[in-house]
Structures are given as C-alpha cells and as structure tokens.
C-alpha positions as a printed Julia matrix, in Angstrom:
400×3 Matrix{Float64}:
 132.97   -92.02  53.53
 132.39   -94.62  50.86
 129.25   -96.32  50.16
 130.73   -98.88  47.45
 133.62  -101.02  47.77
 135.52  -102.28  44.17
 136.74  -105.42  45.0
 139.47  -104.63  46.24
 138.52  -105.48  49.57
 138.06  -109.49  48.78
 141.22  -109.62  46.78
 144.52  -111.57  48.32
 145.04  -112.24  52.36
 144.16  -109.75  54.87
 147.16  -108.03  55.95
 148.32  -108.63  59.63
 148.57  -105.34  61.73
 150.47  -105.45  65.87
 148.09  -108.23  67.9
 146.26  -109.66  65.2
 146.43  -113.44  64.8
 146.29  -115.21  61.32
 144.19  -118.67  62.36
 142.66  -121.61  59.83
 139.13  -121.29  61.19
 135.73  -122.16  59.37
 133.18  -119.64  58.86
 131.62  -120.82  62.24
 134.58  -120.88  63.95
 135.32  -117.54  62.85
 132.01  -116.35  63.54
 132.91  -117.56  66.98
 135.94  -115.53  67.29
 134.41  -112.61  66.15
 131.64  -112.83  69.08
 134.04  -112.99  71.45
 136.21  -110.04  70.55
 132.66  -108.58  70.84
 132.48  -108.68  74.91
 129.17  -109.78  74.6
 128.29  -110.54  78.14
 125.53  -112.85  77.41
 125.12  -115.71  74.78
 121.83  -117.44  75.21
 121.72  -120.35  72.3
 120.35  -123.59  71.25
 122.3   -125.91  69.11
 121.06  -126.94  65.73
 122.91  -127.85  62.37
 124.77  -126.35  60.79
 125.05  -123.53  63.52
 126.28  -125.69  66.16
 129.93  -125.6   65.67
 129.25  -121.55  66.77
 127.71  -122.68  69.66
 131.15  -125.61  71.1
 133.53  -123.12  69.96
 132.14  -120.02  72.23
 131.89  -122.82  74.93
 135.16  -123.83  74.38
 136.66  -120.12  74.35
 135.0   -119.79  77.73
 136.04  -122.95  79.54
 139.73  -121.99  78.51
 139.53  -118.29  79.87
 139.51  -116.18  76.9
 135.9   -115.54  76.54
 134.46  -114.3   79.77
 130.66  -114.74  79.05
 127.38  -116.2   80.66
 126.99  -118.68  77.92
 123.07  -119.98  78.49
 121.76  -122.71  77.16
 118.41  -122.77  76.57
 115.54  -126.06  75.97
 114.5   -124.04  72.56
 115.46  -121.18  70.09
 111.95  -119.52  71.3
 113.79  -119.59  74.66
 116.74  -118.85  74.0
 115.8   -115.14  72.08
 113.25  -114.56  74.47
 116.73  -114.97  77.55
 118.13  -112.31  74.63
 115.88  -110.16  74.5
 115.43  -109.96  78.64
 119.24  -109.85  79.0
 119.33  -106.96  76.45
 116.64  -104.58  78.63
 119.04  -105.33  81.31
 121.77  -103.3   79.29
 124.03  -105.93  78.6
 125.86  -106.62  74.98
 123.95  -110.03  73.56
 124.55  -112.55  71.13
 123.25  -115.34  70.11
 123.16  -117.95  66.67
 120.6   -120.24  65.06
 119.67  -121.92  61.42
 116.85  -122.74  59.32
 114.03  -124.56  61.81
 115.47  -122.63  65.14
 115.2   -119.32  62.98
 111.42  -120.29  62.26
 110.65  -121.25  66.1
 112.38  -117.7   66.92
 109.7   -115.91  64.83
 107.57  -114.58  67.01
 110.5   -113.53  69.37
 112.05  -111.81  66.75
 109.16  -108.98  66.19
 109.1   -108.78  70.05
 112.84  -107.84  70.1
 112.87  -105.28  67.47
 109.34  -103.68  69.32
 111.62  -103.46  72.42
 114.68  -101.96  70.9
 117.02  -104.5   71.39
 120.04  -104.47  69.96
 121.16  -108.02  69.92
 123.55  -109.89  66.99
 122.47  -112.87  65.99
 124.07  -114.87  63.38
 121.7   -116.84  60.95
 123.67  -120.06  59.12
 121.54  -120.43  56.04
 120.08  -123.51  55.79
 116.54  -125.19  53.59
 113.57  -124.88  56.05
 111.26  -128.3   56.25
 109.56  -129.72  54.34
 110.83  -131.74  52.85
 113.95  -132.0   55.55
 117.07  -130.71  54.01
 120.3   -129.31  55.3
 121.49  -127.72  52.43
 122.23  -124.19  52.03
 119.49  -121.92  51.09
 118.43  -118.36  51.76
 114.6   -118.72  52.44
 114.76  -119.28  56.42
 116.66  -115.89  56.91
 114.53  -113.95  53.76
 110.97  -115.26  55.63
 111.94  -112.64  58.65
 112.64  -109.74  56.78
 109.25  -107.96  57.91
 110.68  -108.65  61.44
 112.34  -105.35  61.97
 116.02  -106.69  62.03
 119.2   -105.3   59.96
 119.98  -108.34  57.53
 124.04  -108.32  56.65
 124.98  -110.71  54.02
 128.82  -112.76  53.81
 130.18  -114.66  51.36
 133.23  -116.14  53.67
 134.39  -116.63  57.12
 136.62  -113.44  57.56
 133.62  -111.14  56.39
 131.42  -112.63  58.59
 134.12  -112.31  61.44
 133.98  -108.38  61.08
 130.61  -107.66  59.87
 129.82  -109.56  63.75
 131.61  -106.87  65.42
 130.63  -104.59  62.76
 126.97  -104.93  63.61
 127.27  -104.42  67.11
 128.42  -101.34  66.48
 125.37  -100.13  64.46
 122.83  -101.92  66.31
 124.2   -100.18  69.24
 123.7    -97.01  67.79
 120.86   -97.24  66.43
 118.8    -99.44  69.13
 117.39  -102.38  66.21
 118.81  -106.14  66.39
 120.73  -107.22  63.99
 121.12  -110.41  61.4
 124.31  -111.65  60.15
 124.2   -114.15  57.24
 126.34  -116.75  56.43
 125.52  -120.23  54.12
 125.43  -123.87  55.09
 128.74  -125.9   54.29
 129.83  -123.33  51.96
 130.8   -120.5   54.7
 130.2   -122.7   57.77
 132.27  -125.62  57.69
 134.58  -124.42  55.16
 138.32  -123.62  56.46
 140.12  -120.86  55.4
 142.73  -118.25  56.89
 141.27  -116.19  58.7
 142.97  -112.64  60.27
 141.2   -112.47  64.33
 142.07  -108.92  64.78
 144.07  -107.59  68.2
 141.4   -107.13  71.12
 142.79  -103.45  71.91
 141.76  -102.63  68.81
 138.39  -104.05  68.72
 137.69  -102.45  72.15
 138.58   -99.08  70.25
 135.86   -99.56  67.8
 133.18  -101.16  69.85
 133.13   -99.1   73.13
 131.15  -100.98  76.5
 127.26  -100.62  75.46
 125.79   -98.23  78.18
 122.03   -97.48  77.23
 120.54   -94.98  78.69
 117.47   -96.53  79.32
 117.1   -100.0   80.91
 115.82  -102.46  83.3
 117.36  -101.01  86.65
 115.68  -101.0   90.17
 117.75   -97.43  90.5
 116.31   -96.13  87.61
 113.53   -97.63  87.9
 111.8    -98.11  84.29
 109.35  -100.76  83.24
 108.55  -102.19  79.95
 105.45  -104.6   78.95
 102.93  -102.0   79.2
  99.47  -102.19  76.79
  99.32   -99.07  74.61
  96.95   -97.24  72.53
  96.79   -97.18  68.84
  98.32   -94.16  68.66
 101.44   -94.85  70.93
 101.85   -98.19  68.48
 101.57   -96.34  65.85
 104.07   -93.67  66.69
 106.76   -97.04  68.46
 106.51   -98.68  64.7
 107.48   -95.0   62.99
 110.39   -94.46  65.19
 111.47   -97.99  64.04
 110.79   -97.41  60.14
 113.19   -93.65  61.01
 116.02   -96.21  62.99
 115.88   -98.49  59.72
 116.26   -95.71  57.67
 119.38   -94.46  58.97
 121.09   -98.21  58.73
 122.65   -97.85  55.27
 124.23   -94.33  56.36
 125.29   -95.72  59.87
 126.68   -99.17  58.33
 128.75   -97.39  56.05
 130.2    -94.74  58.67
 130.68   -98.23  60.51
 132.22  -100.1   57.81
 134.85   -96.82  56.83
 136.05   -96.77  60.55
 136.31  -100.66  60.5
 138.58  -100.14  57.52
 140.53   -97.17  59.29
 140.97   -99.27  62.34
 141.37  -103.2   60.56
 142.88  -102.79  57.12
 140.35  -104.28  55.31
 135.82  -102.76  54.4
 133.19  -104.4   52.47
 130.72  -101.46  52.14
 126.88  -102.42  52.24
 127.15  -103.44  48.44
 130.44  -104.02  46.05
 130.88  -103.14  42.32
 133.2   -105.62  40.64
 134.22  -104.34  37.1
 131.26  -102.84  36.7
 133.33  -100.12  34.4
 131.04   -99.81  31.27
 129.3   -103.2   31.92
 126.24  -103.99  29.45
 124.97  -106.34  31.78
 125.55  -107.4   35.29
 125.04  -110.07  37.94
 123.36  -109.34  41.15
 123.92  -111.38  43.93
 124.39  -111.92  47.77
 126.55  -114.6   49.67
 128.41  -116.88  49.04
 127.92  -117.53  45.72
 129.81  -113.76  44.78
 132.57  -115.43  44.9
 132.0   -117.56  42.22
 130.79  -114.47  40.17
 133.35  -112.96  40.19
 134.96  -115.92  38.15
 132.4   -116.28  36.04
 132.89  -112.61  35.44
 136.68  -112.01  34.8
 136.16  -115.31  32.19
 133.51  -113.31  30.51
 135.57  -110.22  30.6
 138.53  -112.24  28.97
 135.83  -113.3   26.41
 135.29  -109.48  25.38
 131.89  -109.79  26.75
 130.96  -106.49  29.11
 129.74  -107.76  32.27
 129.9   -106.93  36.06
 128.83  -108.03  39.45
 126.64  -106.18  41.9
 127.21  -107.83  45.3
 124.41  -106.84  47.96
 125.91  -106.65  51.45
 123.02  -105.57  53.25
 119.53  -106.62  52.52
 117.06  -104.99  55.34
 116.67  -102.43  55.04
 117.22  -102.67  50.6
 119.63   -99.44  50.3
 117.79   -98.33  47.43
 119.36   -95.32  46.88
 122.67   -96.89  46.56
 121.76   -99.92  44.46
 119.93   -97.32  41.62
 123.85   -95.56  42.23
 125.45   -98.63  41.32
 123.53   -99.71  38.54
 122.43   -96.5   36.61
 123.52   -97.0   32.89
 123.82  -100.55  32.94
 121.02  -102.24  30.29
 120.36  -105.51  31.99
 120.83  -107.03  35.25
 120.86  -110.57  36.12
 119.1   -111.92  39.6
 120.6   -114.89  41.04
 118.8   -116.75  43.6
 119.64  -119.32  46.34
 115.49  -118.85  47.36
 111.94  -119.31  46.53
 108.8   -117.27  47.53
 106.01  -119.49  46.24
 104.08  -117.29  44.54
 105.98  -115.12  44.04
 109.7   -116.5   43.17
 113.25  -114.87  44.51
 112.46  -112.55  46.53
 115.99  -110.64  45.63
 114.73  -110.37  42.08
 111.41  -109.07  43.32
 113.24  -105.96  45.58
 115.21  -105.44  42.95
 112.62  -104.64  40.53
 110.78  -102.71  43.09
 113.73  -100.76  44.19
 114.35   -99.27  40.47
 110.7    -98.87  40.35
 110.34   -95.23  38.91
 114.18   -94.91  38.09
 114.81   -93.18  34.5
 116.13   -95.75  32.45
 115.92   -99.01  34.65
 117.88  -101.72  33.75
 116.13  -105.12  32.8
 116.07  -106.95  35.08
 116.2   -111.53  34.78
 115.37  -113.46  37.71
 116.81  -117.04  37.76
 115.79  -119.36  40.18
 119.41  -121.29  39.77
 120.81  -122.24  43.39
 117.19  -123.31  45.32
 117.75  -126.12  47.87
 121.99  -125.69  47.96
 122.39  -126.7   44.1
 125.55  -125.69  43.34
 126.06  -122.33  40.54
 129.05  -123.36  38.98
 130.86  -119.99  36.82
 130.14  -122.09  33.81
 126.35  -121.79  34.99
 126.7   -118.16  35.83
 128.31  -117.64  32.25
 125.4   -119.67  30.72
 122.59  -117.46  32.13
 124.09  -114.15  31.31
 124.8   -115.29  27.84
 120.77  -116.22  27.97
 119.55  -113.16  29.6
 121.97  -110.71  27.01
 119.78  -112.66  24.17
 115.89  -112.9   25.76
 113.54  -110.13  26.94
 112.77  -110.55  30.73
 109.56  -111.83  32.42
 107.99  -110.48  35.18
 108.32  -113.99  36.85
 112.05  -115.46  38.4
 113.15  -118.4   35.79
 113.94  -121.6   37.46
 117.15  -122.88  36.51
 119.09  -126.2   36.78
C-alpha cells in the first residue's frame, strides 16, 4: 500500500487495457463519463456555469441508452442536495455537480448530509464566488465548506478527475461521509484532452452495488429526523470526526486497488523530485501541472527544488504531508484563494499541520493565482527564487 505517488502516475498517456475507450473529452465531459460508469441511480442537479456541460452530457448519456439513471432536475442547488440527500437514505448510489454560487446556496444542505451519513459524490467546478461576479477559476467556493463534514479530493486534469469520481464512491461508501471532487474553471472544465473511460466490467469490479444496511425501507422500517439530546449529538459528531479519520487510510487502500485494477494511482498527495530538495512548492489543482515545469527548469538550473502536490484536502493527512516534507528547509504555498483575514487557507493548514514537527520547514504563503490569474512557470520560478532569499511572514504574500 502506498501513500505517495512520484510522478510517475501523471507522466505520458494512460495505457489502454481490454474495454477501455481512449475519447477527447473535457474535464466535464469526463467527469460525466466517470459518473456514469459509477451506476449512480440518481442524479439530482441544477445547471450553473461552468458545471453545466456535466449536467447535458449525463442527459445526453441517458437519452441515448448508456446511462440508465433518474436524472432530476431540480428549481435550485438547495433542492437539488436536499433530492440527494433523501434519495441517499433510500439506499441508492447518488451524484450530483455544482460551482461557485450553487455550492454557496447548497450550504446548509451540505452539513445536513454529512449529519445523516450520506454518502453522495458531488463534483465541485471551481469557480470565484460573488461579489464582485466573476467566472474565473478560484478555490474559495469549495475551501468555504470545509467545516461541512465532506471528503475534499483535489484534480489537476480531466482523466484524474474521471477516476478519483469512481474513486470516491468507493470510500464514501465505506465509510458512510459524502464526498467532494474538485476540479477548476476553464482550466480542467472546458479543456479537451485524451482521456482513457475505463471498461464497465471492470469498474463494476471495483465499485460493487451500494447495499447499506440501514435505510429508509417500510420493511425495515427505520426513521430518521428525530430531535436528540446533547449527548446523542455529541456522540453523532464523534463518530463523524472517527469516519474522517480513517479517509486518508481508506483513500489510499482505494487508490492502490484503482491502480491494480486501471493501470494508472494518484495517491492522496504526490512527491515530484523531491530527492534532496532545499525547497519545495506546495500546491493543489490544476496549477501542479505547471509546477512541475517550473520545477524540472529549476532543476536544469542546478537549483534543488520539488513539488508537493496535495490530493486530498479534508480531512489535511497530516501525518503524511510531515512524511513528505521532513528534511526539506523551506516550502513554498501557492494559492488560487483568499480567507480575508486570514489569507490562503492552504498556507494556513500547512503551517498548522507541521505545528510541533522537529525541524519544520519554513513555510511562504503567496497569494499568486486569486480570482483565475494565471501562474505562469516563469512566476512559479520567480517566487521560489524570492522565498530561497527572504525569511517568511506569518501572513500569505499577495502576488501578481
């Protein structure tokens, strides 16, 4: 079992194994394709840029017979989690997908379906949150419901976010908490790339039929809704802290089997030549992939530098992420977020995740990709050469 991956994983195409398909999908359309090798048997959703494109193609999929699925579609994003969460009790597989203002409307929905141990997938298209009215990518509407009790997965292109869909079905499942999977605005979502949609058989092999135990079923004849006491709250929010604790193990016994089964793993965080690196960038989405150019140009350079690429974000896999970066000097936080008052949040769990660590690294928070600005390499190369030459501040830097 592996907690890490290398690299390796995002290097060259995906190899095709018997009854895969290699299609030119974008990261929504893939997205798509990866819900419906799911079986989810309901998809309650609300259109909304720049999510909708998930939304026509699952409709699409259906009218033409290879997506058998009660698609619903509901007057709001409120509505349309609160049909999730009801279907879920039910013991049916749900998905659903939504951006930026939908995610905000879902809010309240969203602690409710975590309280009642549903294990939906919902995929969250990153996108600013109003106002001023944007639609550029940016990490804020998805980072503002991390104290909702859902799993947070992180992609930085259409064919991860194709797996980690089915992927987090399977630990959701297993663990009874809904999960998030995370994909940016323009850059993942309407960008086309190859794509491998793996063979259904072997899906079906990896994601058995959910069957929960307990449900809504006049034979069984369970309820849920009830008022409780303190101490019966108290003792439903610690059995959810114990299910988020077990995520990082159970995502990476998911991920391994994925690999076993596909060909191809992320882990819940990557090390890219992070071999004797004196300093290393720390990022999540999309804009990995341009850190890792910016970071084989540095290498070529003779400077000593890595990349730390976070996978999964709720719960933080602390334990791991101290793993990964023990003996490395400095670390460098790039952000596609603000917390006002506080700055990126990434560089903020970072700092308190190697909180009491022997030897932390130091850690710079740049505020460089707020609002969908673009982090060219050049950029990336330009605030690593800063951070290797100034002494951190407790505050993220903004950037541009």
């Amino acid at each position: 079992m592996t907690t890490l991956t290398t690299g390796a994983s995002q290097a060259g195409m995906p190899e095709l194994l018997p009854g895969d398909v290699r299609m030119l999908l974008t990261g929504n359309y893939a997205v798509s394709y990866g819900a419906m090798r799911a079986r989810p048997q309901v998809v309650p959703i609300y259109p909304i840029t720049p999510q909708t494109p998930i939304a026509e193609k699952i409709s699409d999929l259906q009218l033409a017979g290879e997506f058998d699925v009660d698609l619903m579609t509901a007057e709001s994003e409120h509505s349309a989690m609160s049909a999730c969460i009801t279907a879920s009790l039910t013991g049916v597989r749900v998905f659903t997908a939504t951006a930026s203002q939908g995610l905000m409307l879902m809010h309240e929905m969203l602690h409710y379906a975590s309280g009642a141990m549903t294990p939906i997938v919902m995929v969250n298209v990153n996108r600013t949150i109003g106002s001023p009215w944007g639609f550029w990518p940016d990490q804020t509407d998805s980072l503002a419901q991390r104290d909702t009790g859902w799993i947070q997965l992180y992609t930085e292109n259409g064919q991860e976010s194709l797996d980690t869909v089915i992927q987090a079905f399977r630990i959701a499942e297993q663990l009874l908490v809904p999960a998030m999977v995370i994909h940016e605005a323009f850059y993942i979502s309407h960008a086309l790339e190859p794509v491998v949609v793996p063979a259904q058989e072997r899906v079906d092999e990896y994601l058995p039929p959910f069957a929960p135990q307990h449900r809504l079923d006049p034979e069984i004849g369970e309820s849920w809704g009830n008022v409780v006491n303190q101490d019966m709250f108290y003792r439903h929010r610690k059995r959810l802290g114990e299910a988020m604790a077990r995520v990082p193990e159970t995502a990476i016994a998911a991920d391994t089997e994925y690999e076993a089964l596909m060909g191809r793993g992320y882990g819940i965080l990557e090390r890219y030549r992070m071999e004797g690196a004196e300093i290393a960038v720390v990022a999540f989405g999309a804009m990995c992939g341009t850190a890792r150019v910016a970071v084989d140009r540095l290498r070529e350079a003779g400077v000593s530098v890595g990349l730390l690429k976070i996978k999964l974000f709720r719960p933080f896999p602390i334990e791991q992420v101290r793993a990964a970066v023990a003996g490395v000097p400095k670390l460098v936080v790039m952000e596609r977020n603000f917390s006002p008052g506080v700055g990126g949040v990434l560089h903020q769990e970072l700092k308190a995740a190697l909180y009491g660590m022997a030897d932390p690294p130091q850690v710079h928070g740049y505020l460089a990709g707020v609002g969908g600005v673009n982090v060219s390499a050049r950029k990336i190369e330009e605030l690593v050469g800063k951070a290797m030459t100034e002494e951190p501040v407790a505050e993220s830097v903004w950037q541009r």
